[in-house]
C-alpha atoms as one frame of an Amber mdcrd trajectory, in Angstrom:
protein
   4.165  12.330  10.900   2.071  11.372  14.028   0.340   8.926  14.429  -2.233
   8.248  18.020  -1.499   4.555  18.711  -4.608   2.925  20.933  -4.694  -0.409
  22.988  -0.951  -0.264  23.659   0.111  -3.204  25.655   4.106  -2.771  27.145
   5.464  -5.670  24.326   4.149  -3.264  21.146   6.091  -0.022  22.088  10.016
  -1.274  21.526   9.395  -2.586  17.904   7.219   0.845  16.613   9.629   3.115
  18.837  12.340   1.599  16.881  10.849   1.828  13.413   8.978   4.923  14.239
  12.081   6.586  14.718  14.011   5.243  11.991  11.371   7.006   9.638  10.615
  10.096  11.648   6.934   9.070  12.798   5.628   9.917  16.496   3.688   7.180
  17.891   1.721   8.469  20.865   0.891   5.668  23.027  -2.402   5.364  24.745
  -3.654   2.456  26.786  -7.213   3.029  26.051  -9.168   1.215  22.716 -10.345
   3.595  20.472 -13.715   4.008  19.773 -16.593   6.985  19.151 -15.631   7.626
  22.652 -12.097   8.273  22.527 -11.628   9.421  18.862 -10.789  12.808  19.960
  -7.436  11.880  21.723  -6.376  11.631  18.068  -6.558  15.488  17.239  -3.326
  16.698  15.687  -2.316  13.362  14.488  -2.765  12.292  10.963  -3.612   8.628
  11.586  -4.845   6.264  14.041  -2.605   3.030  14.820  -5.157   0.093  15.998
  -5.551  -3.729  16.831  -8.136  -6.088  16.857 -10.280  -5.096  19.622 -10.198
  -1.080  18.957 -13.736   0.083  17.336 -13.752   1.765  14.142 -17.594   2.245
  13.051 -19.220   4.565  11.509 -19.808   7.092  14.142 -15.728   6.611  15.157
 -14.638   6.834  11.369 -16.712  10.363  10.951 -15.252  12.069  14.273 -11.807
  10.689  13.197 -12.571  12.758  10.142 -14.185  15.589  11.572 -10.447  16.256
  14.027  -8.625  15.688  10.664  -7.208  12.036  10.893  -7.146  10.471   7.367
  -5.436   7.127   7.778  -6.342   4.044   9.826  -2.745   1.714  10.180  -3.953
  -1.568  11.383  -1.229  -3.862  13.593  -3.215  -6.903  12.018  -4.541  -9.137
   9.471  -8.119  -8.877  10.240 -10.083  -5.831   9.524 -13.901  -7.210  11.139
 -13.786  -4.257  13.522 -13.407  -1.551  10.915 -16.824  -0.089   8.685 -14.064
  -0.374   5.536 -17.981   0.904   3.973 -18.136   3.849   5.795 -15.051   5.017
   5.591 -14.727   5.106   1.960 -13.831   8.362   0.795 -12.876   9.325   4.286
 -10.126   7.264   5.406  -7.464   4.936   4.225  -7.112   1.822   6.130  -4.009
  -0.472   5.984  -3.782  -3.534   7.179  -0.648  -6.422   7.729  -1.889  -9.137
   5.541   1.407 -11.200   6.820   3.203 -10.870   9.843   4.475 -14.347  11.379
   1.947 -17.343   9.832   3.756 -19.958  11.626   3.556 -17.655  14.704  -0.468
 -18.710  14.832  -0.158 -21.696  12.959   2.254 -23.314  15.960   0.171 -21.883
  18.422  -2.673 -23.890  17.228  -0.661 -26.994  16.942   0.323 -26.142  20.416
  -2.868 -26.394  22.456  -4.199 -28.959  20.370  -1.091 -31.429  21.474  -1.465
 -29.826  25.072  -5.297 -30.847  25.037  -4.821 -34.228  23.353  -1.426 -35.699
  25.755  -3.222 -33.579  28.748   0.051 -31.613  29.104  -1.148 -28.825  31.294
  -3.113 -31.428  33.792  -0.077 -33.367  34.502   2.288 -30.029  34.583  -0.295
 -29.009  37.303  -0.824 -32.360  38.868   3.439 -32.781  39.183   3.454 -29.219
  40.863   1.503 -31.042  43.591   4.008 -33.599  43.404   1.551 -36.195  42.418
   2.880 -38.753  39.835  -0.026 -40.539  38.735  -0.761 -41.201  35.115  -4.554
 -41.710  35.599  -7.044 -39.620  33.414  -3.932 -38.768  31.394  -4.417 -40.745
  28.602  -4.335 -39.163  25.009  -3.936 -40.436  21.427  -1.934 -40.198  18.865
  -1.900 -37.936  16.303  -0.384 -39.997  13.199  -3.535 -40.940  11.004  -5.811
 -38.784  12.757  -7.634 -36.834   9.827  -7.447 -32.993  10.048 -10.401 -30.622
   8.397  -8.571 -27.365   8.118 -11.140 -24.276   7.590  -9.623 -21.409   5.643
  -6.122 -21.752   3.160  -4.477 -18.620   3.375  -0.680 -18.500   4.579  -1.631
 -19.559   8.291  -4.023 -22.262   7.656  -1.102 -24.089   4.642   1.524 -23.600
   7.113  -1.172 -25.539   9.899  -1.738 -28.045   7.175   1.978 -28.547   6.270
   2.596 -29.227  10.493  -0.449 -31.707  10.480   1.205 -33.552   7.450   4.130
 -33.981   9.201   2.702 -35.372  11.981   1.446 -37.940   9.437  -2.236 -36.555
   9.808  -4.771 -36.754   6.691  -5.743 -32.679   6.016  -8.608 -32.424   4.347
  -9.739 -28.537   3.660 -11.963 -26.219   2.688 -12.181 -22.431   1.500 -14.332
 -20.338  -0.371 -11.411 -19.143  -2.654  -9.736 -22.541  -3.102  -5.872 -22.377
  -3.571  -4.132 -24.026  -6.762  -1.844 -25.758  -4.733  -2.315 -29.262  -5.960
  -1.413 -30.751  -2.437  -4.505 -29.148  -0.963  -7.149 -31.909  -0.924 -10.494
 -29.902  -0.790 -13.791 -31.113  -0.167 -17.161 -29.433   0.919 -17.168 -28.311
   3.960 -20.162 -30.806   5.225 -17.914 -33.323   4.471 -15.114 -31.812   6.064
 -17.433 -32.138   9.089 -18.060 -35.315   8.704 -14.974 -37.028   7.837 -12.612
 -34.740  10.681 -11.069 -35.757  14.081  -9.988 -32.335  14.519 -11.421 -28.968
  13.072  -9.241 -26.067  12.824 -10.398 -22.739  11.496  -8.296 -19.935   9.969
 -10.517 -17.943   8.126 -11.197 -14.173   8.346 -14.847 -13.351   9.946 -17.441
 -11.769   7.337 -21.027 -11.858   7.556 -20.594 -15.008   5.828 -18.570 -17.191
   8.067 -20.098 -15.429  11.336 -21.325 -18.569  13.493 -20.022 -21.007  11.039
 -19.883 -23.227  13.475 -23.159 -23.566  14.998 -25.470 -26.305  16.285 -26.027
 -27.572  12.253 -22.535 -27.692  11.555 -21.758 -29.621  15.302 -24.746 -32.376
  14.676 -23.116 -32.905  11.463 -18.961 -33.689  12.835 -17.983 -36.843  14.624
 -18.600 -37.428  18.216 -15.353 -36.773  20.088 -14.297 -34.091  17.688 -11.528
 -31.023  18.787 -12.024 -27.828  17.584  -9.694 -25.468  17.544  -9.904 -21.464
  17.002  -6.715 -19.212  16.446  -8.810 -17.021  14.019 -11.740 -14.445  15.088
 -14.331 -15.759  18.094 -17.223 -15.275  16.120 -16.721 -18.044  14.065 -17.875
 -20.108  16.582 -21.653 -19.577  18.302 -20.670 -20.075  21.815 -23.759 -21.163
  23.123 -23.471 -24.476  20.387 -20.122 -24.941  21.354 -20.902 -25.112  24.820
 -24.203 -27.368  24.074 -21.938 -29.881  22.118 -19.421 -30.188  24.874 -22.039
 -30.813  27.320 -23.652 -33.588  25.164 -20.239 -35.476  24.475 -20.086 -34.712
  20.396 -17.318 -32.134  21.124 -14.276 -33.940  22.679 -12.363 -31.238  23.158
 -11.934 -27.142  22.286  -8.979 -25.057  22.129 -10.002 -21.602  22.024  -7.471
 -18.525  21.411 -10.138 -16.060  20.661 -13.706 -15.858  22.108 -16.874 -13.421
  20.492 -17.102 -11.340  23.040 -13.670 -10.777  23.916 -13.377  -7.290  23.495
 -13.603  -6.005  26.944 -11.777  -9.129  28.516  -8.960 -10.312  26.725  -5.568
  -8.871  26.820  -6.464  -7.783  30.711  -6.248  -8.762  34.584  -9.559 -10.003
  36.318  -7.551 -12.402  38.577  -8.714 -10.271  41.465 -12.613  -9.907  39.804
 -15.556 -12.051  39.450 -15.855 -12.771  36.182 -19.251 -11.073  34.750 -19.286
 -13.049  31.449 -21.328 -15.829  32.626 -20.128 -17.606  29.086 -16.551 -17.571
  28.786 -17.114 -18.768  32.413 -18.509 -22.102  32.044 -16.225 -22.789  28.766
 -13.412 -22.061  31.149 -14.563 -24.420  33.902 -14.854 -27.025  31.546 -12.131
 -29.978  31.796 -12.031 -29.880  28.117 -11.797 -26.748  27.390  -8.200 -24.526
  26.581  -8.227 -20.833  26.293  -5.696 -18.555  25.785  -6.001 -14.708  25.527
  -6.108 -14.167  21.727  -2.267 -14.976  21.652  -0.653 -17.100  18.591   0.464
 -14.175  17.659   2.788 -13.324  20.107   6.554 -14.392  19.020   9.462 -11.847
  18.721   9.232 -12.462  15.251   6.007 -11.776  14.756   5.870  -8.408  16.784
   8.755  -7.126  14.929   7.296  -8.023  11.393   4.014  -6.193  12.454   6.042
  -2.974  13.549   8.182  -2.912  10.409   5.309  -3.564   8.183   2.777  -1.392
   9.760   5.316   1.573   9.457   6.215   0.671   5.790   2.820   1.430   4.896
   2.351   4.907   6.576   5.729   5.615   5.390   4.321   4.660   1.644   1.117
   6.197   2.066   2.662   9.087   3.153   5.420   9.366  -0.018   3.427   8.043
  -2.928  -0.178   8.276  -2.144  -0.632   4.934  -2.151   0.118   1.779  -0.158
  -0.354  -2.065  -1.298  -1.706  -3.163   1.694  -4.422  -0.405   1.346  -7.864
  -2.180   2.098 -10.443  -1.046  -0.488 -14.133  -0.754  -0.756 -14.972   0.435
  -4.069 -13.917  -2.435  -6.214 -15.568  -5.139  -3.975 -12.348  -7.014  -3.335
 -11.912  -5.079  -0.262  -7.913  -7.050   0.692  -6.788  -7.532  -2.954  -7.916
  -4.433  -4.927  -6.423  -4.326  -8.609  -5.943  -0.547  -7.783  -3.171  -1.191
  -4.938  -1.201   0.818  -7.211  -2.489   3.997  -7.229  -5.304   5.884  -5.055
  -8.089   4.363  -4.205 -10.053   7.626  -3.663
């Protein structure tokens, strides 16, 4: 089997050599995204391997197709960037609905202490040899309350680390859990009642811009929002107004809307052209990293092993469980995972 493997980044290649080999699959690395552009550096292969930022629409799904490429291995949870529509009948697409939860999960729980204690100030500030505590105040987590968007494995595990920090976690999601230790509400009140939002749902048209001006008039001034999820969750432009008026405290960002053609690259030597991500960076309150919870050892190497598990069971039975479908309507937990879904 071959498989063209886009947006390759120098920490991806030892986990899918090793696996790839182990199963007799030929990854051919190339550092380019994959879009209607490049589709046709994937002739000869029989699938695409792709990550977040790659572009599978319908234009890219029908020249993979045309060159004879009839599976679409995913390196992630999210599938937002993929016409699962379109390619229906075309091509399979697999995704890894699990790969390290905790990985994100501690991320998140990472810049949000960093923002609160102002960690990276004073790391800077004691580079500079300067001592001084002032501005450095923070406050303390214990009985803060916690609104946690989104229950799926990453945002429990998030909730689990805010209980034991002896936080309140209030939550919401669309397709509540029955976990009886999950105390859901609606999500206005979660707004209202929160110290610190934290979103870990997938983006649909649904949750696109769920938080938006509405949703910030409706949270408590001060509040810290925090996004390890997709960028588009958040409108920028009201994130940006609510900082500026003092109702958002504080924003840790490790994804951003229009990330595509920025993250996971080097502009230190370029002036940065996205006027946006520009002013949330020069604000004092602002933390973003470059779409990276997921980056752990751990994580990597579950993401390898289970993105080659499903070619290799695509490839042997004709099927594969983590097979994202469109025809049933539950596109990430069809009750066909068993057999074909075309």
């Amino acid at each position: 089997m071959k498989y063209a493997f886009f947006d390759t980044k120098p920490y991806d290649k030892p986990s899918f050599e090793k696996y790839g080999a182990e199963h007799g699959i030929e990854f051919k690395f190339f550092e380019t995204k994959l879009n209607r552009d490049t589709a046709s550096l994937a002739k000869g292969c029989d699938g695409v391997c792709i990550f977040v930022n790659d572009v599978i629409d319908s234009e890219t799904i029908d020249r993979l197709y045309d060159i004879g490429v009839r599976a679409v291995a995913l390196r992630c949870a999210g599938y937002n960037n993929v016409d699962v529509k379109h390619a229906f009948g075309k091509l399979h697409i697999f995704h890894v609905p699990a790969y390290s939860p905790y990985a994100v999960a501690e991320h998140a729980i990472a810049m949000l202490l960093t923002s609160v204690r102002r960690i990276h100030k004073a790391y800077i500030r004691t580079k500079d040899f300067n001592f001084s505590l002032n501005g450095l105040t923070g406050f303390d987590m214990h009985g803060k309350t916690v609104g946690v968007i989104g229950t799926g494995r990453i945002g429990r595990v998030f909730a689990d680390i805010c209980k034991g920090f002896g936080m309140k976690v209030l939550a919401y999601d669309k397709f509540p859990s029955e976990d009886e230790n999950i105390n859901y509400v609606s999500l206005d009140e979660l707004f209202e009642k929160s110290d610190i939002i934290s979103l870990h749902c997938p983006l649909t048209d649904e949750t696109k811009h769920l938080i938006n001006g509405a949703a910030i008039d409706r949270m408590k001034k001060g509040v810290i929002v925090i996004n390890t999820s997709r960028g588009a969750l958040i409108d920028t432009e009201a994130l940006l107004a609510g900082i500026k008026s003092r109702k958002v405290g504080a924003a840790c960002l490790d994804v951003y809307e229009e990330e595509s053609d920025i993250f996971f690259n080097d502009f230190s030597g370029h002036i940065m052209d996205d006027d946006t991500l520009a002013r949330l960076i020069s604000m004092p309150n602002v933390l973003v990293t470059s779409h990276q919870a997921f980056l752990t050892e751990e994580a990597l190497n579950n993401i390898a092993e289970t993105t080659v598990s499903n070619i290799v069971e695509f490839a042997e039975k004709g099927f594969c469980e983590n097979e994202l479908c469109y025809r049933c309507g539950k596109t990430e937990s069809c009750k066909n995972s068993r057999r074909k879904c075309f």
